[in-house]
Backbone bond lengths (Angstrom), bond angles and torsions (degrees), N, CA, C in turn:
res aa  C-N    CA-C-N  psi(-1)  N-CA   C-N-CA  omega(-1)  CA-C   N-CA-C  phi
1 X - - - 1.444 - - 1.512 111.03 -
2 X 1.221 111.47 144.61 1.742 108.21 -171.50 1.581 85.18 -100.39
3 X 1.873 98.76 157.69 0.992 105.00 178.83 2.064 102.08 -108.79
4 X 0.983 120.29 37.44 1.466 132.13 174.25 1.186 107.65 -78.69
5 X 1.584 119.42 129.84 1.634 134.83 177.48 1.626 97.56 -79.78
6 X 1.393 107.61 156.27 1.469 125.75 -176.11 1.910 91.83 -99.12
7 X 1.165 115.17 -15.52 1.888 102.52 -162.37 1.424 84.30 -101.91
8 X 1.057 115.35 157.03 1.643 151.60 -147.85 1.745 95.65 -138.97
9 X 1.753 94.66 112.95 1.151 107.01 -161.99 2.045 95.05 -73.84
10 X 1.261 98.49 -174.67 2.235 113.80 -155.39 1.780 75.91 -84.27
11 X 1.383 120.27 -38.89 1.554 85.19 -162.27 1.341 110.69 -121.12
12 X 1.394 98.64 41.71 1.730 110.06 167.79 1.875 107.39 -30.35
13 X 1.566 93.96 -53.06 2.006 91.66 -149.45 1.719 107.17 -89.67
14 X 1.123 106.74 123.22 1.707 108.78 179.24 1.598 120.98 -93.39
15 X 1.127 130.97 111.84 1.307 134.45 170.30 1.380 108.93 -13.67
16 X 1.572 123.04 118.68 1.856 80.93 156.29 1.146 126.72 -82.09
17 X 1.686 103.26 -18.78 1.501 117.62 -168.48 1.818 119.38 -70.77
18 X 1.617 92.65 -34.42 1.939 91.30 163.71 1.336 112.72 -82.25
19 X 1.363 120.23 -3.56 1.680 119.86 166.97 1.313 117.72 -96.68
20 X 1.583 121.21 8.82 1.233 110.93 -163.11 1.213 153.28 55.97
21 X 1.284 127.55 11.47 1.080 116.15 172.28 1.206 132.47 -78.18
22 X 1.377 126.44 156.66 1.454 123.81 -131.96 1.674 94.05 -87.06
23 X 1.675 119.51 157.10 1.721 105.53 -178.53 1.423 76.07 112.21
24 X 1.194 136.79 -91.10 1.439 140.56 -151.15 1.340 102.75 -82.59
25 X 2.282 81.45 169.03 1.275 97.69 -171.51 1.394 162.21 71.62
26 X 0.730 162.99 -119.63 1.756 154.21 159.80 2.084 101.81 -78.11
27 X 1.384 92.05 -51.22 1.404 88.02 -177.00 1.172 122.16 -84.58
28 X 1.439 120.87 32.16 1.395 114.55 163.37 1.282 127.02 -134.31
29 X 1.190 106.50 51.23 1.401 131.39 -178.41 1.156 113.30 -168.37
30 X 1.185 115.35 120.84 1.598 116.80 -157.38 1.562 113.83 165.45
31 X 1.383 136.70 -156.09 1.480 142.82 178.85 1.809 69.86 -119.54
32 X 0.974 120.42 -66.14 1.845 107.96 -170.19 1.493 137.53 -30.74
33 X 1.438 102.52 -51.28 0.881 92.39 173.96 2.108 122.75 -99.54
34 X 1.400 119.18 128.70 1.750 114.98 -172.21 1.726 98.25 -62.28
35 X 0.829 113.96 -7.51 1.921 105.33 -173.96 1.576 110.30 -120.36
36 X 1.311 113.38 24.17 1.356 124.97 174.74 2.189 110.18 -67.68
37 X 1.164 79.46 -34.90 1.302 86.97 177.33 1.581 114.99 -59.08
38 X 1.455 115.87 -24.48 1.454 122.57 169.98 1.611 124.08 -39.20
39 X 1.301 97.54 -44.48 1.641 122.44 -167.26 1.639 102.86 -59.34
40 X 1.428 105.17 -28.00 1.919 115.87 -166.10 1.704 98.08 -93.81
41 X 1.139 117.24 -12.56 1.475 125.91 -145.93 1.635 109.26 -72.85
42 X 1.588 133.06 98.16 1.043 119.67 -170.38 1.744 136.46 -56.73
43 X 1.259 79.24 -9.69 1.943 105.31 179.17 1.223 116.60 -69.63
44 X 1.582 118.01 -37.11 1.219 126.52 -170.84 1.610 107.31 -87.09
45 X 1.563 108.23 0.75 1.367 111.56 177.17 1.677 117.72 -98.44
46 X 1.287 91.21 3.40 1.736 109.78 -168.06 1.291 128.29 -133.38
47 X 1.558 134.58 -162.95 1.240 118.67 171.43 1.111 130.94 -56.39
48 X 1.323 156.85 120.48 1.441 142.93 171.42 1.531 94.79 -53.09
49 X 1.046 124.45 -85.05 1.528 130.10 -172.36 1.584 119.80 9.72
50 X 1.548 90.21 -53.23 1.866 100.54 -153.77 1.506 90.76 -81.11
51 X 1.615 118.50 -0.25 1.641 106.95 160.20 1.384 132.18 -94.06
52 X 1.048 95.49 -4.34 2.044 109.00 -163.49 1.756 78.97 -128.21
53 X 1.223 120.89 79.20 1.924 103.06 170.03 1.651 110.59 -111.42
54 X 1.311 117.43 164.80 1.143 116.83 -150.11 1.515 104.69 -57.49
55 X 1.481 128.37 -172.92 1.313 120.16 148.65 1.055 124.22 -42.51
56 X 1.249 144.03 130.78 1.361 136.12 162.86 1.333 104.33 76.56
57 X 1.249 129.24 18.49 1.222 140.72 147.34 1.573 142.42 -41.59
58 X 0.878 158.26 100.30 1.625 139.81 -141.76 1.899 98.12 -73.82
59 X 1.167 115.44 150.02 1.671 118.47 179.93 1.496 102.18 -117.67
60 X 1.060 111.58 -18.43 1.854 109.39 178.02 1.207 112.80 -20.10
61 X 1.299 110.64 -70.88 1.743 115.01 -166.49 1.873 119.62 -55.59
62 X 1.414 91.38 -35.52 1.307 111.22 162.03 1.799 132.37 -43.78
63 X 1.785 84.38 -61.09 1.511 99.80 161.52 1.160 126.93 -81.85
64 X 1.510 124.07 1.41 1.745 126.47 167.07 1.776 107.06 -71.47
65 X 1.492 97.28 -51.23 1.305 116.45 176.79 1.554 115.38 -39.34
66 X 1.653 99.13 -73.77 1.526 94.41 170.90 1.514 136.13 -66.98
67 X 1.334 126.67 -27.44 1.337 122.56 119.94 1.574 118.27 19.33
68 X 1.338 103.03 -81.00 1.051 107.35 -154.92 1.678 126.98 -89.68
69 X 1.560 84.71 -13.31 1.941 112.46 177.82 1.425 114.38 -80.03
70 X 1.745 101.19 121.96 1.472 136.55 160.71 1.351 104.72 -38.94
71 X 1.428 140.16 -35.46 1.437 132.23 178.27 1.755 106.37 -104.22
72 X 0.676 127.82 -8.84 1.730 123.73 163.40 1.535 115.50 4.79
73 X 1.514 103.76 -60.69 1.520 99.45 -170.61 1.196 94.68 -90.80
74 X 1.282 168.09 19.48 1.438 175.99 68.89 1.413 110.79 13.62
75 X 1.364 115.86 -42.62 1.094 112.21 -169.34 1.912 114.05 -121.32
76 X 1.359 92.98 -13.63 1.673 94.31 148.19 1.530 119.39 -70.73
77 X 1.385 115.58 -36.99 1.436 106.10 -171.88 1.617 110.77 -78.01
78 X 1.249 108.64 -20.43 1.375 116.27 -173.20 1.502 90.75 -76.10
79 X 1.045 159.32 -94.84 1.600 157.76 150.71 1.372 110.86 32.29
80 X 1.407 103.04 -48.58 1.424 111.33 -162.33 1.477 101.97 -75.43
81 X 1.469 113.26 -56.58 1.437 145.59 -149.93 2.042 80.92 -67.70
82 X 1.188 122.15 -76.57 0.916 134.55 162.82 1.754 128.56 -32.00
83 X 0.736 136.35 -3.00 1.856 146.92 -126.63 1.336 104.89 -56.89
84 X 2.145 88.75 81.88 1.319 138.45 148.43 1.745 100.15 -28.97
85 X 1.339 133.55 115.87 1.200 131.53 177.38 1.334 107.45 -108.23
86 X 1.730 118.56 -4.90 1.787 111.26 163.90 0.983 124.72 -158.92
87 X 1.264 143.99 170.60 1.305 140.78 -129.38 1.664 129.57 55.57
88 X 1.181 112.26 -165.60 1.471 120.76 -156.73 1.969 90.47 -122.61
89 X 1.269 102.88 103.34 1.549 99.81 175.09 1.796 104.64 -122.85
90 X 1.701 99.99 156.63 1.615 89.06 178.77 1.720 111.54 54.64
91 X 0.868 139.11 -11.64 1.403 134.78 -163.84 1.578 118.81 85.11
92 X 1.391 111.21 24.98 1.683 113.24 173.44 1.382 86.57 -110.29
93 X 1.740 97.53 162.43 1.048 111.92 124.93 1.642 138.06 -62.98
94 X 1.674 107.16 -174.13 1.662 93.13 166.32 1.670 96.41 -90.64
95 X 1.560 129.88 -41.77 1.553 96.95 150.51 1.377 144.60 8.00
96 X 1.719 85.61 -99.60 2.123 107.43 179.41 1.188 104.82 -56.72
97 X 2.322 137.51 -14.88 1.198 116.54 -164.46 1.857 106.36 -97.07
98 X 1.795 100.40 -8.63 1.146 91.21 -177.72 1.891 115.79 -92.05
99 X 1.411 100.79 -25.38 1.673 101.10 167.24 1.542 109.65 -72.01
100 X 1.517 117.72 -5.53 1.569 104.14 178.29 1.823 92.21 -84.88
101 X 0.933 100.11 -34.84 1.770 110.08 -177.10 1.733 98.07 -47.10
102 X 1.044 133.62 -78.64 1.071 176.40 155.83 1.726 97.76 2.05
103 X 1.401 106.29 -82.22 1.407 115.74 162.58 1.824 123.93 -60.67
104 X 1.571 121.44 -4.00 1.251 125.12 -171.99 1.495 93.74 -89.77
């Protein structure tokens, strides 16, 4: 028998932003920081999963999402700039990002 409690102690959850870690907070939004655009990023508000899905995986939900995101071209170019080989960035695949490559 384990002797592990089921209740979840008051200060389980840690700021990251009063801990600093980098991405957050004042400094991540700005001309300073290139990944400020993260902070707007509708993905980071949601499943990771439905961006990285298996092979042959469906991406729909993925692409509703981005769809719908204020940083879109932020985070396609970052993909590119980067050459992100998986997941769903900007609303490509790594597929659609290499025929956008391709045709650019």
């Amino acid at each position: 028998m384990s002797n592990y409690s089921n209740d979840v102690p008051g200060n389980w959850f840690e700021d990251p932003i009063l801990r600093g870690v980098p991405g957050t907070g004042n400094d991540a939004v700005g001309d300073d920081n290139p990944l400020g655009w993260q902070v707007d990023a509708l993905c980071s508000q949601t499943d990771p999963e439905a961006f990285f899905p298996e092979k042959g995986g469906s991406t729909r939900d993925a692409k509703r999402i981005c769809a719908q995101c204020t940083v879109r071209t932020e985070c396609l170019d970052f993909a590119l700039e980067n050459d992100e080989r998986f997941g769903i960035w900007g609303g490509l695949s790594e597929r659609e990002r290499r025929k956008y490559r391709r045709r650019g």
